[in-house]
C-alpha positions, 0 to 999 in steps of 0.5 A, spaced: 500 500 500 502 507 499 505 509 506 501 516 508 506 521 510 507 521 518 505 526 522 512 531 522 512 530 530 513 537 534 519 538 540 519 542 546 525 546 547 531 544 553 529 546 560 533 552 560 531 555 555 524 553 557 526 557 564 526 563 560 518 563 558 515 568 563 508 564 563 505 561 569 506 555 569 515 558 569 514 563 574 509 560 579 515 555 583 523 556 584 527 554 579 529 548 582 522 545 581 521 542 575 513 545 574 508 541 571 501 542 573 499 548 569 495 546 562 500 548 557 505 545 553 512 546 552 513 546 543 513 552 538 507 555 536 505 553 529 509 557 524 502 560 521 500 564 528 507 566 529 507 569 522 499 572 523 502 575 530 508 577 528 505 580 522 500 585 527 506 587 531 509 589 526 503 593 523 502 596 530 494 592 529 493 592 536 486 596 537 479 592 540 477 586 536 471 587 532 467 582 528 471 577 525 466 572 521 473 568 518 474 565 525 467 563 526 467 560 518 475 557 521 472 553 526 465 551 522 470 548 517 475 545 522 469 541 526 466 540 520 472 536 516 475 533 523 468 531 526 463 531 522 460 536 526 455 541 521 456 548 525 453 554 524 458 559 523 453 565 526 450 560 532 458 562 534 459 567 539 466 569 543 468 569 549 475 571 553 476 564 555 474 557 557 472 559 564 469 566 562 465 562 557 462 557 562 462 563 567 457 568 563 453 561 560 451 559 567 449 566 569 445 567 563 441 561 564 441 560 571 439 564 578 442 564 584 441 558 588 439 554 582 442 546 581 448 545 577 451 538 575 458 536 575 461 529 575 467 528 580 473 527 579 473 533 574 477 540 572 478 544 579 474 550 576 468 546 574 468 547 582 470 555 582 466 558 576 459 556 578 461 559 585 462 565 581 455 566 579 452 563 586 450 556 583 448 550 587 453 545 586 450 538 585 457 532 584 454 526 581 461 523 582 464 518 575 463 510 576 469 507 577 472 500 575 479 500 576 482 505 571 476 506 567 471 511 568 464 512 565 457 516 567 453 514 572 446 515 568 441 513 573 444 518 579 444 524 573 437 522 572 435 522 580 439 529 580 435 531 574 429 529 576 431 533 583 431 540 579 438 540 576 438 546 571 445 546 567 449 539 568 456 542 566 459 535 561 467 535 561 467 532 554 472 529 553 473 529 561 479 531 564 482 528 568 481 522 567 483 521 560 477 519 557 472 519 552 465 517 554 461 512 549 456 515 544 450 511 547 451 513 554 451 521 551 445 520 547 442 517 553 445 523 557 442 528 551 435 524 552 435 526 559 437 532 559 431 533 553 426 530 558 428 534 564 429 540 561 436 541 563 442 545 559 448 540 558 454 546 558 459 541 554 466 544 555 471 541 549 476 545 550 482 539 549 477 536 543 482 537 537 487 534 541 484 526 540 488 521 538 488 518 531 483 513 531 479 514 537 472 515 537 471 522 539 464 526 536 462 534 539 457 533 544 451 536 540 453 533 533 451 526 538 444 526 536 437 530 535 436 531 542 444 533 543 443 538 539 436 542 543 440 541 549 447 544 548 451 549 549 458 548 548 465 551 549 471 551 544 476 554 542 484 553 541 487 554 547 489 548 548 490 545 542 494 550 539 496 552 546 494 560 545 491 560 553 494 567 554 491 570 548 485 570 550 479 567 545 475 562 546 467 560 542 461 559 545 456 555 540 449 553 540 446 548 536 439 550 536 435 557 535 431 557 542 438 556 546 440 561 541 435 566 544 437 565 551 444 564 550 443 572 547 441 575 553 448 575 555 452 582 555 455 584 548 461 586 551 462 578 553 464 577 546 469 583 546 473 581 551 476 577 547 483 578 544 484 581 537 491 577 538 486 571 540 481 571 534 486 572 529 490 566 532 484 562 533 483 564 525 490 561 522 491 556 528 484 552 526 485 554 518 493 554 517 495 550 522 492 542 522 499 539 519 501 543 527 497 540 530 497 532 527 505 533 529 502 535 536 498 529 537 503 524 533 508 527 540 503 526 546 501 519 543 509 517 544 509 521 551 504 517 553 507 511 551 513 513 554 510 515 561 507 507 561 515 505 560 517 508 565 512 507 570 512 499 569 520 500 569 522 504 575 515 505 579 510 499 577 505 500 583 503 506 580 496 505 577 495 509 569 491 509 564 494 511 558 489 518 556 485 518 549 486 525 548 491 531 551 497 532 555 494 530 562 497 523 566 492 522 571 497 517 576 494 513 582 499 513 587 495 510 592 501 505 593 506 509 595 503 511 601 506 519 600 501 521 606 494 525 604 497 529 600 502 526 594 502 533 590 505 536 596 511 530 598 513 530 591 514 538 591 518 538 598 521 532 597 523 531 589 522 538 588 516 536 583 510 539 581 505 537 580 496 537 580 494 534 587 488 530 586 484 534 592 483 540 587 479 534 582 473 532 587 474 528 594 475 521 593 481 522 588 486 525 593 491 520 592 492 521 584 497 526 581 495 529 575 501 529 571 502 535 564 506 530 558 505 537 554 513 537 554 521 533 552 521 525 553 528 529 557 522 533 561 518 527 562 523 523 564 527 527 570 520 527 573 519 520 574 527 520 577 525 525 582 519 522 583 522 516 584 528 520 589 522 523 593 520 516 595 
């Protein structure tokens, strides 16, 4: 047969020039620490987004953003040919990023002291943002067998059928590591349907699935889906532009349309000229980038199963379908309540403690791949140090 090129993988720079990036993830511990917590990644930016930005600088384009529908067509064709996923480029909105998306959508189809849903363990701002705006919080934690997890249906039926207004869906879930099987999604959709609940479905890291796994856009799951959602993407993740501030906010029908136009038209402004024009070249120009991304976090997965099995096999891992996150089980270790912590003080490693994801996944790290097989590798002799 013929051989398909391979996906030209993409390298991060050595730690010392790493040091250098003024970003959160580089400024939040001492230099000794090596930092992997925060949810960016280590590689070069396309090539195509640095020529755009570059070329605004040097055009001193630097004012608000105004309406730009090229970013809406960008996405609409990217979900389309990735997904098969039919967007109306003006049921699109944007917004300054994930958490501000899920933070105005929830204020806009929520009152104060009204149920919202999460399934635990789940992204440490799925707990924060609808504080922000005064929501009852509901867990209807994740089923759990070993290192598979997956929704429980008939309690999210009980929490609906309670008066559960918006049930925020990390889709595919972070950090787990997993993406949910399409018939539970569209038994999801049809509850949601029969209840009268919004499904707020954040798909921030779906660009980043893997070759070969089963991943479809909430809304493009079924009829119901598509009534029920509100989703939120963008390509903060994908193309690791988190600081440039551009996220999208997509309706599939024209009633959640309606609703979800109530919100402040500033909501939209927020967003970052930088950001748009980014997000524009990233999703249009930029896909040979991102396949190369992918190509690199397939062979860190990979890497992060080798060493576990050769230096610290009583780890528990599954290897992740999308993204650059490892979610560690290191309950064998006996690293004391807190693992995140003993790693830090005694390896001189950073990494998420499993705490801020829910309350019954303390013992679990959640460990960013995003980077040099080097980076990944030194981490696990400083875990292994620290034991």
């Amino acid at each position: 047969g013929i051989l398909l090129p391979m996906a030209e993988v993409v390298r991060a720079p050595g730690l010392n020039e790493l040091r250098g990036r003024k970003s959160a993830k580089w400024r939040f511990f001492p230099s000794d620490v090596l930092p992997l917590p925060v949810a960016e990644m280590d590689f070069p930016i396309a090539e195509p987004i640095k020529q755009a930005l570059h070329d605004m600088v040097n055009r001193s384009d630097t004012g608000y953003l105004g309406p730009m529908p090229e970013l809406f067509e960008a996405f609409s064709k990217f979900a389309d040919t990735r997904w098969g996923w039919k967007v109306d480029p003006a049921h699109i909105r944007t917004a300054t990023d994930a958490g501000v998306a899920a933070v105005e959508v929830i204020r806009t189809l929520l009152k104060p002291g009204e149920k919202l849903m999460v399934n635990s363990p789940v992204y440490e701002n799925f707990w924060t943002w609808p504080k922000e705006v005064s929501a009852t919080l509901v867990d209807v934690p994740l089923k759990q067998e070993g290192e598979n997890y997956w929704l429980d249906l008939d309690g999210v039926e009980r929490e609906y059928k309670a008066g559960v207004k918006v049930h925020l869906l990390c889709h595919p879930h972070n950090p787990v590591g997993v993406i949910f099987e399409k018939e539970v999604l569209v038994t999801l959709a049809a509850l949601a349907k029969k209840y009268g609940v919004v499904i707020l479905s954040d798909e921030i890291h779906a660009p980043l699935v893997y070759k070969g796994r089963d991943f479809q856009p909430f809304m493009a799951i079924s009829d119901d889906a598509r009534e029920v959602c509100v989703a939120i993407s963008g390509s903060g993740k994908a193309f690791n532009l988190a600081g440039l501030k551009c996220a999208l906010i997509i309706t599939g029908s024209d009633e959640l349309k309606q609703r979800i136009n109530a919100m402040p038209e500033s909501v939209g402004y927020r967003a970052s000229i930088f950001g748009a024009v980014a997000t524009t070249v990233g999703f249009s120009q930029s896909i040979d980038w991102l396949d190369g991304v992918i190509a690199t976090l397939e062979e860190n997965k990979v890497l992060i199963r080798n060493l576990i099995d050769s230096k610290i096999p009583s780890i528990t891992y599954r290897e992740p379908d999308f993204s650059y996150l490892a979610w560690l089980d290191l309950s064998a270790l006996n690293l004391g309540d807190d693992p995140a912590k003993h790693l830090l003080e005694r390896g001189k490693v950073a990494f998420k403690g499993g705490y801020m994801y829910g309350p019954n996944h303390k013992q679990y790290i959640r460990f960013n791949f995003g980077t040099s097989p080097e980076i990944i590798t030194e981490a696990f002799d400083r875990i292994l140090k620290s034991l």
